[in-house]
C-alpha positions in Angstrom: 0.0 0.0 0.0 1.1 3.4 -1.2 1.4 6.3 1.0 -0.7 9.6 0.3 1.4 12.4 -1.5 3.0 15.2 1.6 0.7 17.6 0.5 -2.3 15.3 -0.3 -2.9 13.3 3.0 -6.6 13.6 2.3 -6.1 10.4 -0.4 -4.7 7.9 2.7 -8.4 6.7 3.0 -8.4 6.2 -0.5 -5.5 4.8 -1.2 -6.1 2.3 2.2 -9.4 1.3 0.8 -8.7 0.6 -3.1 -5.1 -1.3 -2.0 -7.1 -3.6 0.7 -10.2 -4.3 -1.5 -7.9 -4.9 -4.8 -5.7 -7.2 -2.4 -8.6 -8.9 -1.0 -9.9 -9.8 -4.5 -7.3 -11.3 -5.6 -5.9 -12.8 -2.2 -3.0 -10.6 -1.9 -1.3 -9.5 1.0 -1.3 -6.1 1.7 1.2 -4.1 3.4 0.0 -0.9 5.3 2.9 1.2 4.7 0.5 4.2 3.9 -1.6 3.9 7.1 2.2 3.3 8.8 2.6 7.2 7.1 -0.3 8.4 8.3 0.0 7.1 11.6 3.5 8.3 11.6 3.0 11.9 10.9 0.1 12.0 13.3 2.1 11.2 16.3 5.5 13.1 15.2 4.5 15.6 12.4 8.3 17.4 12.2 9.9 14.1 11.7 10.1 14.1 7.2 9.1 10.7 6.1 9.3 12.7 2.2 11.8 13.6 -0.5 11.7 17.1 -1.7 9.5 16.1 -4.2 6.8 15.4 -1.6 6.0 12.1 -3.2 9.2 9.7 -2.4 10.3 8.8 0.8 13.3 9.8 2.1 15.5 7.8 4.4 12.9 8.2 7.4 9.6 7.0 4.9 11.9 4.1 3.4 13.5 3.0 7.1 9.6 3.3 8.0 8.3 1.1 5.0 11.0 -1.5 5.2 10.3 -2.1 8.9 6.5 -2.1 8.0 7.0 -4.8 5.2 9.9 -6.8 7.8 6.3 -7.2 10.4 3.9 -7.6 7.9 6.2 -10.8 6.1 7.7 -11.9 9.4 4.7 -11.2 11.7 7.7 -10.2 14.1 7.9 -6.9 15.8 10.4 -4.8 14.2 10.7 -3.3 17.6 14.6 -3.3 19.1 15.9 -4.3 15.6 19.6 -3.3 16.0 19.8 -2.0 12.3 18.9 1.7 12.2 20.5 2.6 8.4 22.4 5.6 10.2 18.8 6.9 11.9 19.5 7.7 15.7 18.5 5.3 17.5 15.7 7.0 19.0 14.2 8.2 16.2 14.6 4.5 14.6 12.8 3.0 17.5 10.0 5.3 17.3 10.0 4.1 13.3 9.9 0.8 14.3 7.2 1.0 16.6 5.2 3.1 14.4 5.6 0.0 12.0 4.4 -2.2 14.4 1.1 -1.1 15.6 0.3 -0.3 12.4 1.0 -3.8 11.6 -1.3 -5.1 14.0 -3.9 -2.9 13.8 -4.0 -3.5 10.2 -4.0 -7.1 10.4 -6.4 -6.9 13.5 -3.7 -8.5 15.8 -3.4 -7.9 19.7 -0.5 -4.7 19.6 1.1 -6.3 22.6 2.8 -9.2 21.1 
């Protein structure tokens, strides 16, 4: 799943709703790295998840996605991963955990585990 443009965030509904019903359709699993955006610059709106372009990620959106695809294919918390591609490591955490709830919330999974 596709995140919404910077300066279109309206379109995260949309994009959530077409990627989950196309998936479901043709049994395909989905990846929430949009809603993982979303949910990201809801909680920490200074941290940039975007390019200059406002459409590509830059190294906080890709770090984000990656860890959001690592739970969604491993259905393992991203959470204390050591690798931070250069991120501090508070920053990473907060990436990875962002990652994570989405995860579960997407997949309707119990956040704690």
């Amino acid at each position: 799943m596709s995140w919404a443009y910077q300066d279109k965030p309206e379109l995260t509904a949309q994009l959530a709703e077409a990627y989950t019903s196309i998936g479901n359709a043709n049994h395909a699993l989905v990846i929430p790295a949009g809603l993982a955006f979303a949910r990201s610059v809801e909680k920490r709106p200074d941290l940039n998840l975007y390019a200059a372009d406002k459409r590509h990620p830059s190294l906080f959106g890709t770090y984000l996605a990656a860890a959001t695809v690592f739970g969604s294919l491993d259905d393992k918390s991203p959470v204390g991963n050591s690798y931070t591609a250069g991120i501090d490591p508070s920053t990473a955490s907060f990436l990875q955990t962002v990652a994570w709830e989405t995860v579960q919330n997407y997949y309707g999974r119990n956040a704690s585990n």
